[in-house]
Backbone as CSV, one residue per row, in Angstrom:
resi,resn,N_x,N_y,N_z,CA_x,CA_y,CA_z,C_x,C_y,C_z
1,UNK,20.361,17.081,2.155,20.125,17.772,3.424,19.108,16.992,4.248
2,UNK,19.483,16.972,5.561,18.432,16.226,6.233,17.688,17.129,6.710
3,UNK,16.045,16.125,6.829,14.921,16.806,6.809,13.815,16.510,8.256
4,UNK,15.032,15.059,8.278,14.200,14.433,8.918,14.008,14.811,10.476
5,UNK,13.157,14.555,11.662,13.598,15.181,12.557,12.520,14.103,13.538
6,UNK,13.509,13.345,14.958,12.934,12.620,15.938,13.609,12.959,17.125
7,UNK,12.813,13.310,17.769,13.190,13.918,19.094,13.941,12.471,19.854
8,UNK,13.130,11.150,19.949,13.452,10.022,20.517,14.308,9.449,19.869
9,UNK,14.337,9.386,18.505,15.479,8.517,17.974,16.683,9.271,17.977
10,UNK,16.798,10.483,17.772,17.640,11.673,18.243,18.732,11.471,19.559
11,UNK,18.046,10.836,20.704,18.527,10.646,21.741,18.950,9.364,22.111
12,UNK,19.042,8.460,21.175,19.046,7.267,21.103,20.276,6.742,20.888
13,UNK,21.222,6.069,21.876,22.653,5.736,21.056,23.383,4.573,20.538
14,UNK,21.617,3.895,20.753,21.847,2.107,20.625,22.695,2.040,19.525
15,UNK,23.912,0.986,18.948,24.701,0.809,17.850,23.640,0.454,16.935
16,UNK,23.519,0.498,15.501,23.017,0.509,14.739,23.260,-1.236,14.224
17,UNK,24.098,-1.686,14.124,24.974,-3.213,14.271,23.886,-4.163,15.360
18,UNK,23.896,-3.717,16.501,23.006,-4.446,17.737,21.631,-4.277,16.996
19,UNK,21.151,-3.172,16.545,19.522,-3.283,16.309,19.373,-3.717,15.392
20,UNK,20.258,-4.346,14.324,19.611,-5.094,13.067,19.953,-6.909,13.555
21,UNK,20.738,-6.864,14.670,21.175,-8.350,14.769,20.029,-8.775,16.123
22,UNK,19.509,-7.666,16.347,18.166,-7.902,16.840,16.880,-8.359,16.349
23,UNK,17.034,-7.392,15.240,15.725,-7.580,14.462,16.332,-9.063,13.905
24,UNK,17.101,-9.387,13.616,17.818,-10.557,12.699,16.792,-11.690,13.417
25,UNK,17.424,-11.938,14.588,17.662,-12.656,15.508,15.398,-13.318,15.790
26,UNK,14.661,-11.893,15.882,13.854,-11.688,16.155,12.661,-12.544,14.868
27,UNK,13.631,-12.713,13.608,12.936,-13.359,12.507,12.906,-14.808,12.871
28,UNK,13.850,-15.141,13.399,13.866,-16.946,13.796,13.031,-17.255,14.856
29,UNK,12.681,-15.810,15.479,11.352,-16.309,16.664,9.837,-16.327,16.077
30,UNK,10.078,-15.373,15.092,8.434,-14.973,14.569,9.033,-14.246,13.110
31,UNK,8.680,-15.815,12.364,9.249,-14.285,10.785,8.118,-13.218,10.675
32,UNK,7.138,-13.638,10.890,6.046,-12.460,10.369,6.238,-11.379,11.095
33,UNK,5.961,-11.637,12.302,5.934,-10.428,13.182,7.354,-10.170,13.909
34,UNK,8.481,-9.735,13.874,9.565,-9.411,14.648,8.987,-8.563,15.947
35,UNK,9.619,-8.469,16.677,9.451,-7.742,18.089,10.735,-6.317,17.862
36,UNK,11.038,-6.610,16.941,12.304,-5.501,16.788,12.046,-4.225,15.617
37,UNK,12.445,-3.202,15.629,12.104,-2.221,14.786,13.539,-1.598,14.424
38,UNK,13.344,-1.415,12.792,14.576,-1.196,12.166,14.202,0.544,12.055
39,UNK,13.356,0.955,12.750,12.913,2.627,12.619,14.387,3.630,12.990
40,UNK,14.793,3.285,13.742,16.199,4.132,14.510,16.997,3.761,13.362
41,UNK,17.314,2.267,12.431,18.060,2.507,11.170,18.079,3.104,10.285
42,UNK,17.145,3.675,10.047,16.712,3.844,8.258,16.530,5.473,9.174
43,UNK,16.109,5.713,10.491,16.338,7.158,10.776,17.220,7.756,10.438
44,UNK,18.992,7.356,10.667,20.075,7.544,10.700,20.536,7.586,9.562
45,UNK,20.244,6.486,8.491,20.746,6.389,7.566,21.701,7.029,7.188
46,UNK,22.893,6.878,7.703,24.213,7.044,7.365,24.919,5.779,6.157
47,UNK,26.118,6.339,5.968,26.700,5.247,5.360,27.409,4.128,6.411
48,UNK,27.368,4.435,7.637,27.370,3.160,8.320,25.969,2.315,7.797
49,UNK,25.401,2.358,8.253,23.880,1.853,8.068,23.598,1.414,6.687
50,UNK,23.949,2.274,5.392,24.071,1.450,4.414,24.653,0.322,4.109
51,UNK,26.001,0.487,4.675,27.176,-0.730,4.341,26.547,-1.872,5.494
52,UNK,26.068,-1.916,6.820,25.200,-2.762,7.055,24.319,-3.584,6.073
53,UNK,23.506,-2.619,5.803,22.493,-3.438,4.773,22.782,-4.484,3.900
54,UNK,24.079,-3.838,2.667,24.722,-4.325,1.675,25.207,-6.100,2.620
55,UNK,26.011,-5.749,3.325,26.624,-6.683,4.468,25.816,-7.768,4.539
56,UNK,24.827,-7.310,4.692,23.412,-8.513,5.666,23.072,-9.107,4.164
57,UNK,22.811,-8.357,3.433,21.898,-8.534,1.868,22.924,-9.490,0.823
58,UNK,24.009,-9.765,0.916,25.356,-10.418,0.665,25.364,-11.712,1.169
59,UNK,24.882,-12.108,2.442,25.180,-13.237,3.570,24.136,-14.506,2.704
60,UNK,24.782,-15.465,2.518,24.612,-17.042,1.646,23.133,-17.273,3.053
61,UNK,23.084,-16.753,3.912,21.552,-17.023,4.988,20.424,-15.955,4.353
62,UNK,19.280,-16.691,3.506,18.164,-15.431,3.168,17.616,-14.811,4.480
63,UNK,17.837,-15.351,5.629,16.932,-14.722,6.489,17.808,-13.001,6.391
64,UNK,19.075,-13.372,6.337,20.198,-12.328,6.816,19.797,-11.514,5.418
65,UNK,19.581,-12.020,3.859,19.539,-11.166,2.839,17.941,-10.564,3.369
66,UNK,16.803,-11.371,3.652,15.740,-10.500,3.858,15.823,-9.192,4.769
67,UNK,16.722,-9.488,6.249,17.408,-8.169,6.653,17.909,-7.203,6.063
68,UNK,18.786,-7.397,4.927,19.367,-6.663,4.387,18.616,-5.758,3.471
69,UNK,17.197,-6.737,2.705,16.766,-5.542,2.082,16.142,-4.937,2.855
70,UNK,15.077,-5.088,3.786,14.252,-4.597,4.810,15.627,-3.402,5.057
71,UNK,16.844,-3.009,5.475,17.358,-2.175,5.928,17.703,-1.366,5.103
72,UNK,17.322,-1.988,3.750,17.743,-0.910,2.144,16.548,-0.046,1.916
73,UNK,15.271,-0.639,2.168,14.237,-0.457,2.148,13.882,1.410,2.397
74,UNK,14.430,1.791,3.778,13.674,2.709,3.990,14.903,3.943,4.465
75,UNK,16.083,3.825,3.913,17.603,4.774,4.612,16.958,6.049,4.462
76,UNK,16.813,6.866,5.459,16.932,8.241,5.624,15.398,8.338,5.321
77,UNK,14.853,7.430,5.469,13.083,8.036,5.443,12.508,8.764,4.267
78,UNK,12.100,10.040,4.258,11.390,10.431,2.839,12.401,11.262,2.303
79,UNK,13.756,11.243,3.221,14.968,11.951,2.673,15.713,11.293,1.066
80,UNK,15.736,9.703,1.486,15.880,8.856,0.609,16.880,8.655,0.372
81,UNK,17.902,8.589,1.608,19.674,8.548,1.254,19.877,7.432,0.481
82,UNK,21.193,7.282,-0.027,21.895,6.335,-0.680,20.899,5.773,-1.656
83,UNK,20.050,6.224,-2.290,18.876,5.849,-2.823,19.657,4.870,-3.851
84,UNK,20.619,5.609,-5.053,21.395,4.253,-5.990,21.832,3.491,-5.560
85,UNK,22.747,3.438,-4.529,23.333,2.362,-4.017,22.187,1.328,-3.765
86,UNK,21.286,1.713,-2.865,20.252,0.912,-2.189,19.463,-0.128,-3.415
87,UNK,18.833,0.832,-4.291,17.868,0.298,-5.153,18.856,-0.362,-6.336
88,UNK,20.149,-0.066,-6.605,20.971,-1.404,-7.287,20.839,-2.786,-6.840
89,UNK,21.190,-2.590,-5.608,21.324,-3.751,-4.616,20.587,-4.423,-4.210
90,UNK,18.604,-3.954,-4.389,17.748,-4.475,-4.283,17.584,-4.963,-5.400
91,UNK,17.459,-4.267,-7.037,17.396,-5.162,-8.328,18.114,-5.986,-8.096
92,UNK,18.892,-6.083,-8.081,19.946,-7.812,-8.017,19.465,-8.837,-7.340
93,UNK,18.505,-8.442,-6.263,17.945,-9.224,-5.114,16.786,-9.965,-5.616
94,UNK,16.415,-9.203,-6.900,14.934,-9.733,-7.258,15.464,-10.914,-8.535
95,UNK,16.278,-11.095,-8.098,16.634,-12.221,-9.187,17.409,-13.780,-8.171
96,UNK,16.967,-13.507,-6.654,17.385,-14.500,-5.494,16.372,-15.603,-5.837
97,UNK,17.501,-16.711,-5.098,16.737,-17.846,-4.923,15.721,-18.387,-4.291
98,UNK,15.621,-17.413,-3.425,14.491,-17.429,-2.025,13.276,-16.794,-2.282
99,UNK,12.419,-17.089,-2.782,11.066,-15.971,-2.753,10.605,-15.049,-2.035
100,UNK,11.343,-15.412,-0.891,10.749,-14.481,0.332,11.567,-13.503,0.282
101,UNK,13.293,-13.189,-0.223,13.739,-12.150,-0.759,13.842,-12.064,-1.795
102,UNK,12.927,-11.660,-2.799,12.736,-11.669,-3.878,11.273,-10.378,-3.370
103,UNK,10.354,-11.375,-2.489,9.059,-10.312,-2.068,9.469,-9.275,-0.910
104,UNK,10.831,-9.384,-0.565,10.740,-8.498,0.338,11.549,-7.131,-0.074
105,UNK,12.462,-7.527,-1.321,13.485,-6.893,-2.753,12.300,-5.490,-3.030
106,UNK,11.724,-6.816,-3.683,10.604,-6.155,-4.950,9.809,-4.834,-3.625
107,UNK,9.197,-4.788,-2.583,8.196,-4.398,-1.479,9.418,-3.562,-1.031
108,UNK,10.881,-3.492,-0.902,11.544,-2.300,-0.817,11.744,-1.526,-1.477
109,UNK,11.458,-2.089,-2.670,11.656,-1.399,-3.874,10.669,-0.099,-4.297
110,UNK,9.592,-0.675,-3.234,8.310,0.106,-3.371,8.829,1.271,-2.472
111,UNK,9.526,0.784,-1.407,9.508,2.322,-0.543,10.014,3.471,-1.087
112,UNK,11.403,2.759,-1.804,12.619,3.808,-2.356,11.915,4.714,-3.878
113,UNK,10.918,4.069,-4.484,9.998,4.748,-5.363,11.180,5.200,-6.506
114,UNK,11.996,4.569,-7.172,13.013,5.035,-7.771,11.918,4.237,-9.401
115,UNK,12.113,4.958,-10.247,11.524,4.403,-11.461,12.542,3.150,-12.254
116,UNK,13.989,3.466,-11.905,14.923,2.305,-12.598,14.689,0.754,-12.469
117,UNK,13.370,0.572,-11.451,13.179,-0.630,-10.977,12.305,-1.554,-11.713
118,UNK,11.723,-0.367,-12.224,10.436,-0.616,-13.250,10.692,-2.089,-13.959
119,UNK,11.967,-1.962,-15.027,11.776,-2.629,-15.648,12.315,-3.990,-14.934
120,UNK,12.680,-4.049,-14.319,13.005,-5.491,-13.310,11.393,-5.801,-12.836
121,UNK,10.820,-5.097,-12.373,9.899,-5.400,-11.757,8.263,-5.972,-12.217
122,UNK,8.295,-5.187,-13.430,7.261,-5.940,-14.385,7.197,-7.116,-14.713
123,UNK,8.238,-7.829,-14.822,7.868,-9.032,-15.534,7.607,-10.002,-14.109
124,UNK,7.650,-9.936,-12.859,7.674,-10.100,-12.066,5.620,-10.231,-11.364
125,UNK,5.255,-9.225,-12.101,3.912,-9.400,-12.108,3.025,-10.733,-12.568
126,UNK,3.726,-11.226,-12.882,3.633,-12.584,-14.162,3.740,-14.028,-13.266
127,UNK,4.620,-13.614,-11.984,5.239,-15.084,-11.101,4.616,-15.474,-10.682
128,UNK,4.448,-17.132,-10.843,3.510,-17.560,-10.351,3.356,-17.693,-8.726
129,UNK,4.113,-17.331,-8.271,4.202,-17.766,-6.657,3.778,-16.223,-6.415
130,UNK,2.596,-16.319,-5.680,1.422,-15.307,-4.713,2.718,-14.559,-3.907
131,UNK,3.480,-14.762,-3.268,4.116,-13.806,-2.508,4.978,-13.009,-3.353
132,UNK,5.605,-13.564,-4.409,6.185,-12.550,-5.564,5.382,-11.406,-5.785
133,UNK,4.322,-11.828,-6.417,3.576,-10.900,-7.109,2.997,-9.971,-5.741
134,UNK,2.677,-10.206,-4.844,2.743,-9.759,-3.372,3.340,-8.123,-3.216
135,UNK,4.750,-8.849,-3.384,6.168,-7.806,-3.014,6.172,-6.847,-4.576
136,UNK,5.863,-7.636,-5.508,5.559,-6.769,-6.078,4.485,-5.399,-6.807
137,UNK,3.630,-5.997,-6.271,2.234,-5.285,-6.390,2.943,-3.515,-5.362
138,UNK,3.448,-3.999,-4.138,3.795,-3.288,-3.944,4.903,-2.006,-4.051
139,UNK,5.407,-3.273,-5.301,7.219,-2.622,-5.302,6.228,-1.554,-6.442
140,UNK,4.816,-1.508,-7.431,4.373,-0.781,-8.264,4.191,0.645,-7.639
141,UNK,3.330,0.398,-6.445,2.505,1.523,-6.228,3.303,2.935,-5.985
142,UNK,2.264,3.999,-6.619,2.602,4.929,-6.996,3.546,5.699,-8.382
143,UNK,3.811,4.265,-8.982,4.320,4.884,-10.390,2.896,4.839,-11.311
144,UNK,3.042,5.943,-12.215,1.900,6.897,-12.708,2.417,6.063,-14.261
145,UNK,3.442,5.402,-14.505,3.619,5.597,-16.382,2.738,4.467,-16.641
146,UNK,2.417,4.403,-17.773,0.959,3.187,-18.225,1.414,1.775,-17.775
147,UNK,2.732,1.306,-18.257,3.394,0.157,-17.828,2.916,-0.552,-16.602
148,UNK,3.491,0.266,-15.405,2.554,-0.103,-14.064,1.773,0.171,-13.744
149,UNK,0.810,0.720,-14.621,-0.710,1.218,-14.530,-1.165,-0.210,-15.375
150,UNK,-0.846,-0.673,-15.833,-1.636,-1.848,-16.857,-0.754,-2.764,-15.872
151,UNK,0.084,-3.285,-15.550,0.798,-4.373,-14.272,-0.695,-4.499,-13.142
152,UNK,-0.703,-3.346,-12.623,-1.414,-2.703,-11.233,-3.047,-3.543,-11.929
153,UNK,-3.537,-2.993,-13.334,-5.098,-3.472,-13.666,-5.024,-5.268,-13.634
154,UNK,-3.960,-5.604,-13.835,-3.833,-6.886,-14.452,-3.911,-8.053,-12.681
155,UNK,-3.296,-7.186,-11.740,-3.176,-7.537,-10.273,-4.077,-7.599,-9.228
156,UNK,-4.902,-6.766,-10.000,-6.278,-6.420,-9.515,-7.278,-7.157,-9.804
157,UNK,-7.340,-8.326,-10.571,-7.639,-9.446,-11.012,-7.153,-10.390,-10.573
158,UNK,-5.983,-10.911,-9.841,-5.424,-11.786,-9.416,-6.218,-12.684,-8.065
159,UNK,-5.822,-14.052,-8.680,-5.946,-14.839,-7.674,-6.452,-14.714,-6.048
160,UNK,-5.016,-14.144,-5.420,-4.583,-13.618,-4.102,-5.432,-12.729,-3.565
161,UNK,-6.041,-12.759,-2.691,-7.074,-11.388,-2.491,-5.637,-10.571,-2.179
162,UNK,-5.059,-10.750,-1.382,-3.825,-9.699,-1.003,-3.410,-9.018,-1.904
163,UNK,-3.241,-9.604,-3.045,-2.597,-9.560,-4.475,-3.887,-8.159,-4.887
164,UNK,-4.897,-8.766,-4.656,-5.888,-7.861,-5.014,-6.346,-6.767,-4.766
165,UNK,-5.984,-6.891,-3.171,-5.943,-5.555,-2.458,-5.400,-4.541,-2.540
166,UNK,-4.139,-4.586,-3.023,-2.582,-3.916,-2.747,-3.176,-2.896,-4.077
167,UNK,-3.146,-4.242,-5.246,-3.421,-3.571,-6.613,-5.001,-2.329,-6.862
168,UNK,-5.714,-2.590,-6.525,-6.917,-1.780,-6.353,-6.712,-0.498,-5.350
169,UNK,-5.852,-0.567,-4.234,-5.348,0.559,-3.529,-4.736,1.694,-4.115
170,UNK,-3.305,0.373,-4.965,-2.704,1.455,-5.549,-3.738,2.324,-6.824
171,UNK,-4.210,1.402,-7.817,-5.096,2.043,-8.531,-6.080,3.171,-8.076
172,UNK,-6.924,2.836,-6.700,-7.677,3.993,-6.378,-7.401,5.498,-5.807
173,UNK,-6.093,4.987,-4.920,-5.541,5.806,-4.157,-4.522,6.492,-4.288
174,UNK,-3.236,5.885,-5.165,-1.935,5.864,-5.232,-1.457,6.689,-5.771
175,UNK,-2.755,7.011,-7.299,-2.194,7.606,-8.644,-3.388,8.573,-8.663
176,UNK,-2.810,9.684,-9.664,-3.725,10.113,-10.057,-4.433,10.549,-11.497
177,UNK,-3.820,9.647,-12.176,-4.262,9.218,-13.219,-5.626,8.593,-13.210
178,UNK,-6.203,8.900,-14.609,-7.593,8.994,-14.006,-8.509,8.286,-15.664
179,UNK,-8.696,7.011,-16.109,-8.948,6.470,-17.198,-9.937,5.605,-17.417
180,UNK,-10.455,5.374,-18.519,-11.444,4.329,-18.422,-10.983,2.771,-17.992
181,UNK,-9.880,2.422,-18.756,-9.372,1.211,-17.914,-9.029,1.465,-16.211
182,UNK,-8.900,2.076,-16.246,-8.367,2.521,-14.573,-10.059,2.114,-13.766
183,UNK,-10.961,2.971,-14.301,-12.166,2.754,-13.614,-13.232,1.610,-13.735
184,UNK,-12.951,0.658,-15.347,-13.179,-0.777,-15.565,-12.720,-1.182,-14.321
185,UNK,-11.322,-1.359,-14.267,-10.825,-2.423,-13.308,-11.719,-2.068,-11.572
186,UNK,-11.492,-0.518,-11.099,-12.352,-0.682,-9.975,-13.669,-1.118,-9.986
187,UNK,-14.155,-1.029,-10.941,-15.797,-1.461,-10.818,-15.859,-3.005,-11.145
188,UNK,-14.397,-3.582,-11.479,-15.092,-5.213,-11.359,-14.658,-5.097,-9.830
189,UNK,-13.726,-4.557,-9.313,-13.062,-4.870,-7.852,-14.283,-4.374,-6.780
190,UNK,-15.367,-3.552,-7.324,-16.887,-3.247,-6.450,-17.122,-4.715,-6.466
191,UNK,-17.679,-5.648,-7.005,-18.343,-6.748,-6.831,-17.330,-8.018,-6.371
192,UNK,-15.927,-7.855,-5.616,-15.058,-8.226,-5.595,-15.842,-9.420,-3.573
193,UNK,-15.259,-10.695,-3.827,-16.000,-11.253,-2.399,-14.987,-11.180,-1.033
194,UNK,-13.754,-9.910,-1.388,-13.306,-9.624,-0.378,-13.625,-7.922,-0.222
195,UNK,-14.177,-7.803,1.207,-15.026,-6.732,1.746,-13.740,-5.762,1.727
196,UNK,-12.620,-5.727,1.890,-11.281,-4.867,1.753,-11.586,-4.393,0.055
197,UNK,-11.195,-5.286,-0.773,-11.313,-4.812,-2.223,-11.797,-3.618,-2.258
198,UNK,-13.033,-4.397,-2.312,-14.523,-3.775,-2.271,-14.311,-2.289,-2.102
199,UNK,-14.322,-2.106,-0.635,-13.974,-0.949,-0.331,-12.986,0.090,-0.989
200,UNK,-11.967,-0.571,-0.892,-10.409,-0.060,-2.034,-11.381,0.544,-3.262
201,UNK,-11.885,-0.371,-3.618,-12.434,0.041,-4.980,-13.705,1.632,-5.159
202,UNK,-14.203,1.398,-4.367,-15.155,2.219,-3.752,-14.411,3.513,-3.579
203,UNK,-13.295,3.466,-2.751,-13.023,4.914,-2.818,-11.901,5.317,-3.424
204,UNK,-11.409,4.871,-4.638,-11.110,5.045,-6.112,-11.900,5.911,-6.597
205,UNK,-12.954,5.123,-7.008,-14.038,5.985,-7.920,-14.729,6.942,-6.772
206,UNK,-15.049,7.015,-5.789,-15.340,7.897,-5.022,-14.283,9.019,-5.634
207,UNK,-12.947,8.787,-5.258,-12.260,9.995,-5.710,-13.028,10.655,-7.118
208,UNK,-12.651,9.939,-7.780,-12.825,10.299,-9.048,-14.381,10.156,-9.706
209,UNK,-15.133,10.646,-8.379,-16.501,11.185,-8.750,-17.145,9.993,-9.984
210,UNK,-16.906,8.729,-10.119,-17.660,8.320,-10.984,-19.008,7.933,-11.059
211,UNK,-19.646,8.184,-12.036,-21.340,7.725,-12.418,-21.906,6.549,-11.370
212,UNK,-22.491,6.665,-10.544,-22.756,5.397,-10.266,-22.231,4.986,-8.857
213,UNK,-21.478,5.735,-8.571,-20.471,4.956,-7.610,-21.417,5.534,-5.888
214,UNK,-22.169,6.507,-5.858,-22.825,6.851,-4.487,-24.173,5.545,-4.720
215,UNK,-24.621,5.188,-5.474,-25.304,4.423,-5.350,-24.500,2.765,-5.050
216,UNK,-23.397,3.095,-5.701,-22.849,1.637,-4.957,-22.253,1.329,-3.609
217,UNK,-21.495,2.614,-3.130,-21.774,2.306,-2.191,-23.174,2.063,-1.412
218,UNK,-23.983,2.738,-1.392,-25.031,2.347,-0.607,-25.503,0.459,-0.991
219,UNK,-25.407,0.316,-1.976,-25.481,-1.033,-2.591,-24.739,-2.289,-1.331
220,UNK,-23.175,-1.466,-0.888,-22.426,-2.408,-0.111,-22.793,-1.832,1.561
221,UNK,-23.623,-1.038,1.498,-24.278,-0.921,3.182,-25.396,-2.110,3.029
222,UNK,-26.239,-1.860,2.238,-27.577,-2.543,2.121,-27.198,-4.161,2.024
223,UNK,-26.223,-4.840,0.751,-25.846,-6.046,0.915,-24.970,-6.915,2.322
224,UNK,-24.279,-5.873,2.588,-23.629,-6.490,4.046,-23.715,-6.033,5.061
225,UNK,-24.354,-7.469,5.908,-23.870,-6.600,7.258,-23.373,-5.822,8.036
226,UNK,-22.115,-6.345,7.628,-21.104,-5.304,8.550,-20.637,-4.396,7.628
227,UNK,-20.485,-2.965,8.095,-20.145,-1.622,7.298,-18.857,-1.223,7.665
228,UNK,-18.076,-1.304,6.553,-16.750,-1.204,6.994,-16.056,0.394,6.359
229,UNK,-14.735,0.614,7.125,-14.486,2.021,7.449,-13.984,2.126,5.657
230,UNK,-13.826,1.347,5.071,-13.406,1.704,3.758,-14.352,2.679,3.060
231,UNK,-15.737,1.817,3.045,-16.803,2.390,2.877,-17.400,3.498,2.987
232,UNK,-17.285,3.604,4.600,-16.979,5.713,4.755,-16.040,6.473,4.154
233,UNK,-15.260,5.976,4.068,-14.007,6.568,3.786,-14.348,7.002,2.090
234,UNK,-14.781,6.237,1.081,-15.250,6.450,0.293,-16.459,7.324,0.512
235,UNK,-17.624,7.218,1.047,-18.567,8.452,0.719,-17.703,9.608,1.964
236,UNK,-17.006,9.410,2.585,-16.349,10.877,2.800,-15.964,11.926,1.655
237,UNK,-15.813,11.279,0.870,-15.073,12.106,-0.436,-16.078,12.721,-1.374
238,UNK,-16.886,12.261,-0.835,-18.315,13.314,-1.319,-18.725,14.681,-0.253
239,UNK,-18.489,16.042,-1.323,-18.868,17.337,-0.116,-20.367,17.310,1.103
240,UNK,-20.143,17.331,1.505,-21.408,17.239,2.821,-21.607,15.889,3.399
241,UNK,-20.708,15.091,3.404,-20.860,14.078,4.246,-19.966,14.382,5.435
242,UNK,-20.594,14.003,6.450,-19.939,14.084,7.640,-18.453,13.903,8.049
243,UNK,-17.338,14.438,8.180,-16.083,13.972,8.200,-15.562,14.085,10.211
244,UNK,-16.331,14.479,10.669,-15.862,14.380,12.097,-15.993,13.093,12.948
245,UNK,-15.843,11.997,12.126,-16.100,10.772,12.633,-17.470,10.505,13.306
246,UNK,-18.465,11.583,13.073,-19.942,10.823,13.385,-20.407,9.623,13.385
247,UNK,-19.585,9.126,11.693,-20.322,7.717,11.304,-19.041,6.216,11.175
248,UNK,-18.406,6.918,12.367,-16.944,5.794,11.993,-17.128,4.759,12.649
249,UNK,-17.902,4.677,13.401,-18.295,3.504,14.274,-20.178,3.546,14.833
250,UNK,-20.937,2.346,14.616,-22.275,2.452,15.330,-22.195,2.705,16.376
251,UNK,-23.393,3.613,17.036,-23.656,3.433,18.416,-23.737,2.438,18.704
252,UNK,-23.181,1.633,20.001,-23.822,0.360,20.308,-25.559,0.407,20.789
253,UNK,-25.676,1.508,21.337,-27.282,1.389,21.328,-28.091,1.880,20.401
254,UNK,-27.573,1.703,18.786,-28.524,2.098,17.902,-28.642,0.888,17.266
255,UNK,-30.076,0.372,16.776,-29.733,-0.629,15.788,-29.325,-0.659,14.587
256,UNK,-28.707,-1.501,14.210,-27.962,-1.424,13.143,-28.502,-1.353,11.658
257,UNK,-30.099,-0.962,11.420,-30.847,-0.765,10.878,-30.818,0.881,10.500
258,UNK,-31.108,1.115,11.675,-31.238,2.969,12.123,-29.899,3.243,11.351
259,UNK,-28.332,2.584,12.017,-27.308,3.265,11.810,-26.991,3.682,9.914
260,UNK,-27.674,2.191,9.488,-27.387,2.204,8.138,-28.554,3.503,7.127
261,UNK,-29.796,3.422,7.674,-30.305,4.320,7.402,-29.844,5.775,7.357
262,UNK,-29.121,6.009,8.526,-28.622,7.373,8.965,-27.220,7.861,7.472
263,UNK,-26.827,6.652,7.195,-25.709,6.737,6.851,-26.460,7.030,5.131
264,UNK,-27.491,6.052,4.862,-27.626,6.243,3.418,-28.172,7.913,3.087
265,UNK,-28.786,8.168,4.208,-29.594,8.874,4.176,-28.502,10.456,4.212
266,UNK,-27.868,10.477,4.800,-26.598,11.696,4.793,-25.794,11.541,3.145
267,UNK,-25.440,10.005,2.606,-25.166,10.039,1.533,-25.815,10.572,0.424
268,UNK,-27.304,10.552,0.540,-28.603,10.775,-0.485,-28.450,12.303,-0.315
269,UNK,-27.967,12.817,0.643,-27.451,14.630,0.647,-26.680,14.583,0.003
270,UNK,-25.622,13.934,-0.600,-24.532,14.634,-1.306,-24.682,14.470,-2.610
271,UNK,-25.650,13.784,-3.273,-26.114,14.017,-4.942,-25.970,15.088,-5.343
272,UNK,-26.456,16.417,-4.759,-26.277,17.704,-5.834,-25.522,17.779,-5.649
273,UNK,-24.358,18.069,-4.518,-22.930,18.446,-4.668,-21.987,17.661,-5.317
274,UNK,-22.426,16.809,-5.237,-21.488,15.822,-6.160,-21.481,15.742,-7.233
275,UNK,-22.740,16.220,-8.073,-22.787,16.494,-9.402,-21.742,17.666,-10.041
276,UNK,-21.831,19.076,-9.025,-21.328,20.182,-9.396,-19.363,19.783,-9.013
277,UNK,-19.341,18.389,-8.471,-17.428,18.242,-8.587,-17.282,17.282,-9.520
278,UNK,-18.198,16.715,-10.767,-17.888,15.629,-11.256,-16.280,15.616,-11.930
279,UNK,-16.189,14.686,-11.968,-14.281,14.597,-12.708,-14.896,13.511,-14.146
280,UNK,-14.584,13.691,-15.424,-14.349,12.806,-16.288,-12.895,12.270,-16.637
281,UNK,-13.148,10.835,-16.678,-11.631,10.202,-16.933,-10.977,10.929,-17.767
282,UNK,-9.557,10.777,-18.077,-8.768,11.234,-19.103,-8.096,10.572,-19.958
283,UNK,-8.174,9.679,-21.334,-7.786,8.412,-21.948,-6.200,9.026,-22.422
């Protein structure tokens, strides 16, 4: 049953055929960034729109197979049409010659959230080429079974800060599984020399109320300059900190001394309450 509901894409009667040979078209101008949006496809997600995908994902041109998964990627939104068809057709993909559909396979794989992927997708954690493990870090997030919970700790260590990022997200944010390895891995990703990690990591254990963790953040106000929204975002998750965006941005006419003060100093309020929500891991 559809759930989904867009007033604009609703009214929309562009062919579904024209907007992927757009977006196609739009990869040979700018692979990273296309100017085209496959949103009105994956709205519709009909079985026109599937057999597109398959179509594009088939074609001996990877640019045309990276189309194809990108259009497998997301059919019918959180409805999740054609979900077998789709996520068959992406496993097969993760075994292409092209890396770049292989990371873009594995990273659809993530949308469709189907568990059958699992086991294609693990050993995949292992590749040595950074954009694999990329597409796949993402193709993990949000599966809860230990498998990609130990993939996810192992990624979170990786090379790639990207690699690193993705993995510490999913770990802090994704799941809610809640373990001592789980909270090892964020607390090496606290001392991590990308300020994203960092943060990621921060409001992990923020969630999960761990020992230590209101003092670290304040640790990453006091060591760096610049205070980044991860950072709030993590002591948000402590009761009595400000959540109406008070502290989401400095005044420009405060110094940036004052601002950080203000901030430790609202955090140093939430010790007792934070004691009375503590969470202990669960092994």
């Amino acid at each position: 049953m559809k759930t989904r509901f867009n007033s604009e894409f609703e009214n929309d009667s562009t062919p579904s055929r024209l907007l992927i040979e757009r977006y196609r078209a739009a990869l040979d101008e700018n692979e990273n960034d296309p100017d085209c949006s496959l949103g009105l496809v994956h709205y519709r997600g009909t079985r026109e729109e599937l057999d597109l995908g398959l179509e594009y994902s088939h074609s001996p041109d990877p640019k045309d197979r990276i189309t194809g998964a990108l259009v497998l990627a997301q059919l019918g939104w959180s409805d999740r049409i054609y979900l077998d068809e789709s996520v068959d057709r992406l496993i097969e993909l993760l075994s292409d010659e092209d890396p770049r559909v292989i990371h873009e396979a594995a990273a659809a794989l993530g949308h469709r959230g189907d568990s059958r992927a699992m086991a294609y997708l693990l050993p995949l954690a292992a590749h040595p080429d950074a954009q694999i493990r990329y597409g796949t870090v993402f193709g993990l997030l949000g599966h809860e079974d230990d498998e990609a919970i130990a993939a996810l700790i192992t990624l979170a260590g990786d090379p790639d800060e990207d690699v690193r990022d993705w993995a510490v997200f999913g770990l802090g944010s994704q799941i809610e599984t809640d373990n001592a390895s789980i909270r090892q891995a964020l607390w090496r990703a606290v001392d991590d020399t990308s300020s994203d990690v960092r943060g990621e990591a921060l409001v992990g254990l923020a969630k999960r109320r761990a020992p230590g963790v209101i003092d670290a953040i304040i640790r990453e106000w006091q060591d760096h300059e610049e205070i980044r929204g991860l950072s709030l975002e993590a002591a948000a998750e402590f009761p009595g900190f400000p959540e109406d965006g008070e502290f989401d941005t400095a005044d420009e006419q405060m110094p940036l001394e004052d601002y950080r003060a203000r901030l430790i100093a609202a955090l140093e309020a939430c010790r007792p309450a934070s004691l009375s929500t503590s969470r202990e891991p669960v092994d």
